[in-house]
N, CA, C and O atoms as a GROMACS GRO file, in nm:
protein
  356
    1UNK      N    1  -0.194   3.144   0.171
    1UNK     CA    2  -0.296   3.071   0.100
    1UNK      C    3  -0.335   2.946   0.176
    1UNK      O    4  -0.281   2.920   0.283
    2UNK      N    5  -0.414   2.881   0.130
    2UNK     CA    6  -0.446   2.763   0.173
    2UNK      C    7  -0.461   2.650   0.112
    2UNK      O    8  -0.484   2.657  -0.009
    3UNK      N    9  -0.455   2.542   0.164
    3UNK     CA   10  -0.394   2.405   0.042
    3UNK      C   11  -0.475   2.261   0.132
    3UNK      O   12  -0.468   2.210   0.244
    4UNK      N   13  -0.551   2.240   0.004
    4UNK     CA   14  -0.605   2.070   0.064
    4UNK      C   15  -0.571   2.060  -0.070
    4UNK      O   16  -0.560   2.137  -0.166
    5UNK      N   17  -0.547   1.835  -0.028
    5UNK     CA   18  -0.515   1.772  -0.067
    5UNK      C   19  -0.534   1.631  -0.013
    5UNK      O   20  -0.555   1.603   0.105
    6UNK      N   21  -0.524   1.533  -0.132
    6UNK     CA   22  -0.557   1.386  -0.086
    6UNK      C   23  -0.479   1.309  -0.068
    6UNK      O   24  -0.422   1.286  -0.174
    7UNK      N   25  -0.439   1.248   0.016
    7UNK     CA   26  -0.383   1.101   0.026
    7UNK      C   27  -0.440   0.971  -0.013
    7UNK      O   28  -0.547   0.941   0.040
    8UNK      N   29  -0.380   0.879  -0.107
    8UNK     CA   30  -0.447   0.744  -0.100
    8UNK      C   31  -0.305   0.662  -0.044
    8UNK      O   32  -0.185   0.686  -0.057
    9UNK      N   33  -0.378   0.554   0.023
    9UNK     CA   34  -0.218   0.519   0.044
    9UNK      C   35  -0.263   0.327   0.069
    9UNK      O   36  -0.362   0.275   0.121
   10UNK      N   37  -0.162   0.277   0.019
   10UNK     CA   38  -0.202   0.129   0.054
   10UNK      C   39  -0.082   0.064   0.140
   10UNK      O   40   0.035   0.065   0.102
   11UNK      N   41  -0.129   0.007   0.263
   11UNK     CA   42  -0.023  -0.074   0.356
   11UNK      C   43  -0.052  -0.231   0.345
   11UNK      O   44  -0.165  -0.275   0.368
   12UNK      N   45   0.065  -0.321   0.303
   12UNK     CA   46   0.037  -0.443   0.308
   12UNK      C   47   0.157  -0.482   0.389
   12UNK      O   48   0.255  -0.416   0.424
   13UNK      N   49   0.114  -0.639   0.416
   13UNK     CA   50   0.204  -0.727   0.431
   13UNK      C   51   0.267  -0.822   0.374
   13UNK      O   52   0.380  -0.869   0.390
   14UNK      N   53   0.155  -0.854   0.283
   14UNK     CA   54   0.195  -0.935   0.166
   14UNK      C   55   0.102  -0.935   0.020
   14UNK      O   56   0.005  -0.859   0.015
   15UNK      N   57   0.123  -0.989  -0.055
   15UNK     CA   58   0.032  -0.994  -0.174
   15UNK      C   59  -0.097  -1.017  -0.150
   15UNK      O   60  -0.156  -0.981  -0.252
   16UNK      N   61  -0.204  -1.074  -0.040
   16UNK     CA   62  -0.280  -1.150  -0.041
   16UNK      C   63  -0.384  -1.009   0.004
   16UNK      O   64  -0.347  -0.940   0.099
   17UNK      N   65  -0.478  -0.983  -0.051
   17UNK     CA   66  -0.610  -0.936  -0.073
   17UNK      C   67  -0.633  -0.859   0.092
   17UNK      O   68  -0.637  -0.742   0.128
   18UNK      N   69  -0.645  -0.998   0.168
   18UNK     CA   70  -0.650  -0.945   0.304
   18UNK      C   71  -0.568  -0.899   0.376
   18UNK      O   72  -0.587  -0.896   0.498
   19UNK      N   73  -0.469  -0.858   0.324
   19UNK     CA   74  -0.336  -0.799   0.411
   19UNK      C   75  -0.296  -0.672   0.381
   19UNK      O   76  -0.190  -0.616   0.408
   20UNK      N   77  -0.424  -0.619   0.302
   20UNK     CA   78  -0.405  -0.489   0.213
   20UNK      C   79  -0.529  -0.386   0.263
   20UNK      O   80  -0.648  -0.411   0.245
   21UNK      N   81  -0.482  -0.275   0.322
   21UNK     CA   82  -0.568  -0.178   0.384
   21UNK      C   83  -0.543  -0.061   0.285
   21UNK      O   84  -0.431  -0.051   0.235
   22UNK      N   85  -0.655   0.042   0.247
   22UNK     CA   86  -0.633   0.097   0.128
   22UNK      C   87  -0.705   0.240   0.245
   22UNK      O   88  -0.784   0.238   0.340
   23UNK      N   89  -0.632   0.344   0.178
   23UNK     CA   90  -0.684   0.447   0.247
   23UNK      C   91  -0.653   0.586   0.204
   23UNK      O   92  -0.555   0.632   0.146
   24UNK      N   93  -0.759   0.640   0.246
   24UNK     CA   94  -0.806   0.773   0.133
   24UNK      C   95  -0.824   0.890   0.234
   24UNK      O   96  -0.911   0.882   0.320
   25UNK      N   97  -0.742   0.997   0.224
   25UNK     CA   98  -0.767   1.122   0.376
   25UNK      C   99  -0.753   1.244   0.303
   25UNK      O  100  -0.654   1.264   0.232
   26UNK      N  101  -0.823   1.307   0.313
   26UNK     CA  102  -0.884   1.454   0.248
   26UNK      C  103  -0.800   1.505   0.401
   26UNK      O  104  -0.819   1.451   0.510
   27UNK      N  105  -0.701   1.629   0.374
   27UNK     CA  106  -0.650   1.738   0.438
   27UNK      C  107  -0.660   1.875   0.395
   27UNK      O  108  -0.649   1.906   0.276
   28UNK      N  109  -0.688   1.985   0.518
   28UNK     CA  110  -0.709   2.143   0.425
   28UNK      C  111  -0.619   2.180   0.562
   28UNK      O  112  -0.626   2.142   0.680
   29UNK      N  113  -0.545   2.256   0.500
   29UNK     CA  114  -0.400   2.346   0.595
   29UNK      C  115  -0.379   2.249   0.709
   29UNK      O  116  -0.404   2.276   0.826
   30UNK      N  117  -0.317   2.099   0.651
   30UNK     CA  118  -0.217   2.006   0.714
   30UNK      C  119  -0.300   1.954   0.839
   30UNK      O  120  -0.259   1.884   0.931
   31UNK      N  121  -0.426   2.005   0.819
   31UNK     CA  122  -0.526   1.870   0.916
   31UNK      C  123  -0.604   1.807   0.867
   31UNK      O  124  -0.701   1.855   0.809
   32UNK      N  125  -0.576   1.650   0.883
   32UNK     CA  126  -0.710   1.589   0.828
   32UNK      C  127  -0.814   1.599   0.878
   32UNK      O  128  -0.826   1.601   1.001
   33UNK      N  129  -0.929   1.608   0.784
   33UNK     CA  130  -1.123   1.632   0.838
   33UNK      C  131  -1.180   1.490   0.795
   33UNK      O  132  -1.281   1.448   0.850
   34UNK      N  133  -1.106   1.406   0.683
   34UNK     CA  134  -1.229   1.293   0.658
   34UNK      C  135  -1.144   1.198   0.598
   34UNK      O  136  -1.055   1.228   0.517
   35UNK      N  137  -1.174   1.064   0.642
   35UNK     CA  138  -1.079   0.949   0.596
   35UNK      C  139  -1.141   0.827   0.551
   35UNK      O  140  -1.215   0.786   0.640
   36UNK      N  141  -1.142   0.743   0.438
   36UNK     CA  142  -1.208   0.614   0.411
   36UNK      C  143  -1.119   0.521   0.438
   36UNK      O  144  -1.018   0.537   0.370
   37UNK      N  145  -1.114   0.414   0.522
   37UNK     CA  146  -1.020   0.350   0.533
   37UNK      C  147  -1.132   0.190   0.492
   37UNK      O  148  -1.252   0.168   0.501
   38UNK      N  149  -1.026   0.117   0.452
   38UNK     CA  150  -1.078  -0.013   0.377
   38UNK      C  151  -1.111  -0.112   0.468
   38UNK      O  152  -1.212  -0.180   0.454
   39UNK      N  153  -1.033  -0.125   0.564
   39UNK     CA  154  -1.084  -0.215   0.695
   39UNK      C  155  -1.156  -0.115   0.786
   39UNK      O  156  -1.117  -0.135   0.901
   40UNK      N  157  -1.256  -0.003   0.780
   40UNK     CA  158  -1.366   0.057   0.842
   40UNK      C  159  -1.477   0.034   0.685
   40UNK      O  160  -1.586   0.089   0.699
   41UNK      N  161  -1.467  -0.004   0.611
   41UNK     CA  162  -1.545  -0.007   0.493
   41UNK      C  163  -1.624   0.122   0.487
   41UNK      O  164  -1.702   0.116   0.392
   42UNK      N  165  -1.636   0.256   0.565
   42UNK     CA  166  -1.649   0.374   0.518
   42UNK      C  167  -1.620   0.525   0.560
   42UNK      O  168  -1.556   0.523   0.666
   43UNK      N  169  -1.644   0.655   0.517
   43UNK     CA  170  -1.584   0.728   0.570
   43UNK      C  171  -1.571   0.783   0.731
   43UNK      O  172  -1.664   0.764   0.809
   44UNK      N  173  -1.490   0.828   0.757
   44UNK     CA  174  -1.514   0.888   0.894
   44UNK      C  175  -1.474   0.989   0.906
   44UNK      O  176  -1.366   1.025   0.857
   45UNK      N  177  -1.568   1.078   0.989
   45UNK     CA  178  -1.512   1.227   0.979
   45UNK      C  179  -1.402   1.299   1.095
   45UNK      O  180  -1.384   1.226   1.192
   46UNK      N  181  -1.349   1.393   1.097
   46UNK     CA  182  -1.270   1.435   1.203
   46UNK      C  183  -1.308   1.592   1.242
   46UNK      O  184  -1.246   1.658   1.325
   47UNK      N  185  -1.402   1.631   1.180
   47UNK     CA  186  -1.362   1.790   1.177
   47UNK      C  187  -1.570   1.810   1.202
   47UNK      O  188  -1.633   1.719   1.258
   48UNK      N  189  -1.613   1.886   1.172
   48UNK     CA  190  -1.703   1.921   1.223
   48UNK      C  191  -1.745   1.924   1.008
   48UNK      O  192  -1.859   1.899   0.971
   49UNK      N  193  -1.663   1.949   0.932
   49UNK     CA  194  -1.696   2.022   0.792
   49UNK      C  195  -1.676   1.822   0.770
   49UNK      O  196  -1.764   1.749   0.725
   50UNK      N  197  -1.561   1.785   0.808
   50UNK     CA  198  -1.563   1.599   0.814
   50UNK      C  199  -1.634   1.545   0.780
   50UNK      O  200  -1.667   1.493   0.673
   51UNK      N  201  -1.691   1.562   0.951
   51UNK     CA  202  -1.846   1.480   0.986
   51UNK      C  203  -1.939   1.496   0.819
   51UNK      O  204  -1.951   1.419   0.724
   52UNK      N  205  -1.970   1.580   0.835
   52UNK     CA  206  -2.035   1.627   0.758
   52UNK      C  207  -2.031   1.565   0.577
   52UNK      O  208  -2.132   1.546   0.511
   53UNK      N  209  -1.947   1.553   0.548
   53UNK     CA  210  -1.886   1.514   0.431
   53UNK      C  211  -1.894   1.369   0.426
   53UNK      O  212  -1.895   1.302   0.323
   54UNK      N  213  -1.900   1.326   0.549
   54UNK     CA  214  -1.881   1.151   0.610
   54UNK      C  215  -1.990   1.116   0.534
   54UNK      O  216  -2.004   1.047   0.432
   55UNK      N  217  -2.074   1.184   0.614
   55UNK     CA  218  -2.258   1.115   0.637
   55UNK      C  219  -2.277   1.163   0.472
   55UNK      O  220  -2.340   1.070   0.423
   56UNK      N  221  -2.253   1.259   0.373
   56UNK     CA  222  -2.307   1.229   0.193
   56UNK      C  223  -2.259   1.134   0.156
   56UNK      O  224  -2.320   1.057   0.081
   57UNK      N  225  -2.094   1.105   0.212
   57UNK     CA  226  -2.027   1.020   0.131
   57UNK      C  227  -2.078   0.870   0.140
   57UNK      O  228  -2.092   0.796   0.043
   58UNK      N  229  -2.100   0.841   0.254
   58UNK     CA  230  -2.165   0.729   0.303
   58UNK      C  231  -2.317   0.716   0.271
   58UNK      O  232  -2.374   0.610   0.297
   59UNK      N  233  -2.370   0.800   0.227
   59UNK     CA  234  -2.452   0.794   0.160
   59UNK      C  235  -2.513   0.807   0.021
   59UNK      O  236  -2.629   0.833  -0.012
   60UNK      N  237  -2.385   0.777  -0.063
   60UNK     CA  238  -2.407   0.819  -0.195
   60UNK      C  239  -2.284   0.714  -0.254
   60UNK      O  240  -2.221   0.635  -0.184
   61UNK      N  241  -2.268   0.732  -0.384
   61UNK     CA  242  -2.173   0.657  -0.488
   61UNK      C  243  -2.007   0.615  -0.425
   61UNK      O  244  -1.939   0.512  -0.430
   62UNK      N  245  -1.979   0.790  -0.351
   62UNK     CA  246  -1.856   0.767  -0.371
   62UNK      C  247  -1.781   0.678  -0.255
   62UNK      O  248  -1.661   0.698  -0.236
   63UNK      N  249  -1.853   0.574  -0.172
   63UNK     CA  250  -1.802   0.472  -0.087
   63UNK      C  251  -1.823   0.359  -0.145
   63UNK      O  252  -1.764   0.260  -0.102
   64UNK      N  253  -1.892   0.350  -0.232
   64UNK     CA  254  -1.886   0.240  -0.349
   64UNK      C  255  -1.811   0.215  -0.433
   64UNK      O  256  -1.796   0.108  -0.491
   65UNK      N  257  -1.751   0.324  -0.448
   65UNK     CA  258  -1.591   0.354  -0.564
   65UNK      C  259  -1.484   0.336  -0.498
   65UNK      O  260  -1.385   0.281  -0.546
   66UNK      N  261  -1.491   0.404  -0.317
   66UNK     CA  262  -1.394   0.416  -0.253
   66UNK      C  263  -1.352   0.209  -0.182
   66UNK      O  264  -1.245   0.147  -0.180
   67UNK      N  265  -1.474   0.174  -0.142
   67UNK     CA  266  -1.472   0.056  -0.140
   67UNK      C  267  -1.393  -0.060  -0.276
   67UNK      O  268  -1.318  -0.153  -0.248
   68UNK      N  269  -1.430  -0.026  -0.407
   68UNK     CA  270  -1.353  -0.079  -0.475
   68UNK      C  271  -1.191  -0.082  -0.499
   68UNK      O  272  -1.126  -0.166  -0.560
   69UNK      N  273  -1.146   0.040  -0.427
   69UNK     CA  274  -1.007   0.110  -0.487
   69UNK      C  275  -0.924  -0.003  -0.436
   69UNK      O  276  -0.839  -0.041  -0.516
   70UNK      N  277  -0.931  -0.079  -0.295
   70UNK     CA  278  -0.862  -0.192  -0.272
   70UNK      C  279  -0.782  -0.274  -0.338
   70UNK      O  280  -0.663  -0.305  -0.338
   71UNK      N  281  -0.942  -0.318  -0.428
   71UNK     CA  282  -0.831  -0.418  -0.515
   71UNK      C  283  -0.815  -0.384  -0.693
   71UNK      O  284  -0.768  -0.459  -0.778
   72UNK      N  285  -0.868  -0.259  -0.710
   72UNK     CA  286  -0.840  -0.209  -0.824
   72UNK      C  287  -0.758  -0.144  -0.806
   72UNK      O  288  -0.682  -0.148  -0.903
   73UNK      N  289  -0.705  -0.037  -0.681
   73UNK     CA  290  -0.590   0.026  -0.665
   73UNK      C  291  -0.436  -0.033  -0.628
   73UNK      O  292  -0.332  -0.024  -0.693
   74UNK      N  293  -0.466  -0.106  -0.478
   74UNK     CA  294  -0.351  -0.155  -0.428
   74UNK      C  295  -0.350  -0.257  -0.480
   74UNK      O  296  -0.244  -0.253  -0.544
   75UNK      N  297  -0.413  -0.390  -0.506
   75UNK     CA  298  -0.395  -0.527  -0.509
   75UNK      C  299  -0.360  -0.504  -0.660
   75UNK      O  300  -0.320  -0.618  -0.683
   76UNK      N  301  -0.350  -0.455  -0.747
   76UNK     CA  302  -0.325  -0.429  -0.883
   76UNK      C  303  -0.164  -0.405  -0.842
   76UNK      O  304  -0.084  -0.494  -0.872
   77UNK      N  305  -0.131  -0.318  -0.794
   77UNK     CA  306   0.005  -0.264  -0.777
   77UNK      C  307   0.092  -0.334  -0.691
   77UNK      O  308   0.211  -0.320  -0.716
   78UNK      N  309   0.055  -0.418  -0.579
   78UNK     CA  310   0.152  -0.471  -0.471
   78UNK      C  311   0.201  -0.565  -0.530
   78UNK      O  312   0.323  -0.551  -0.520
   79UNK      N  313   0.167  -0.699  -0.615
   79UNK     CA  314   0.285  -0.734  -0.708
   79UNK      C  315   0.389  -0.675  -0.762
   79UNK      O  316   0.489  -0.743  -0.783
   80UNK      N  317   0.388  -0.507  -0.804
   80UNK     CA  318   0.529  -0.439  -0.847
   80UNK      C  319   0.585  -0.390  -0.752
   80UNK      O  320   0.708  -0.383  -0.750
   81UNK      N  321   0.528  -0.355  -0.676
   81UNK     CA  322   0.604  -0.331  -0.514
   81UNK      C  323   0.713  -0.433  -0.480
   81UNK      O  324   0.833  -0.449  -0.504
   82UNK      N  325   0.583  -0.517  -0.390
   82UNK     CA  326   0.678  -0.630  -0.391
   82UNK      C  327   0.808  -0.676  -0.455
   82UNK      O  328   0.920  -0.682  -0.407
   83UNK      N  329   0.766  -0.706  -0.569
   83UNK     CA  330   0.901  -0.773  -0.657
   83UNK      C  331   0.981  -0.695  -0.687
   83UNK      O  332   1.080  -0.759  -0.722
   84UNK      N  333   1.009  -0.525  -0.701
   84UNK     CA  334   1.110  -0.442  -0.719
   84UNK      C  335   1.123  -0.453  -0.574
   84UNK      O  336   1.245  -0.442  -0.567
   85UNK      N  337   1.097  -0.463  -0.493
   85UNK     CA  338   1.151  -0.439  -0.346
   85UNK      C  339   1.233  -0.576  -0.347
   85UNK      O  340   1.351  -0.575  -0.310
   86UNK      N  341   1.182  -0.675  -0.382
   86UNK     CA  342   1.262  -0.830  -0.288
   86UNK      C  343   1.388  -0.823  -0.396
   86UNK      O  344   1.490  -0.878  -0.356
   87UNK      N  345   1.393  -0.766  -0.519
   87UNK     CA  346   1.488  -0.742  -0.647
   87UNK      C  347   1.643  -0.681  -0.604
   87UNK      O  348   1.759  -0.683  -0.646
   88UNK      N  349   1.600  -0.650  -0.540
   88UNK     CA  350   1.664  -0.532  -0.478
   88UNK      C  351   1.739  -0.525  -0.334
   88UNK      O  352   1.837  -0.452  -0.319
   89UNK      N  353   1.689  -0.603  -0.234
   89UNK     CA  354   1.742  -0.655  -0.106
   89UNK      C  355   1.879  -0.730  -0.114
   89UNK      O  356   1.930  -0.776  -0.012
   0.00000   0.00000   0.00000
């Protein structure tokens, strides 16, 4: 069979807004084709079906949503990160 799936994933350094890269990668049978990353502010493609997917996405709603996830996704959550992590050391 065959299997896609999404990654969102947030890398910080610290609590602070700008130290927080938020990122979103569409994979189909364990290769990624298209990725939004928060410090590129939009998608980029890898695959030829990617590309392709890049240029609607970037042209429509969902880089406007994907652009928000930053600080509605990670910056919401890296305070509980954080503090169960330093809790814990």
């Amino acid at each position: 069979g065959f299997r896609h799936y999404v990654v969102n994933s947030c890398e910080f350094n610290s609590s602070k807004l700008n130290d927080i890269e938020y990122t979103e990668s569409y994979y189909y049978n364990k290769l990624e084709y298209v990725r939004f990353s928060s410090s590129v502010g939009k998608y980029v493609g890898y695959t030829e079906h990617g590309i392709k997917n890049a240029e609607r996405w970037n042209n429509g709603p969902e880089v406007i949503t994907s652009r928000g996830e930053k600080e509605r996704y990670c910056f919401r959550n890296v305070g509980v990160f954080t503090e169960s992590a330093l809790t814990k050391s």
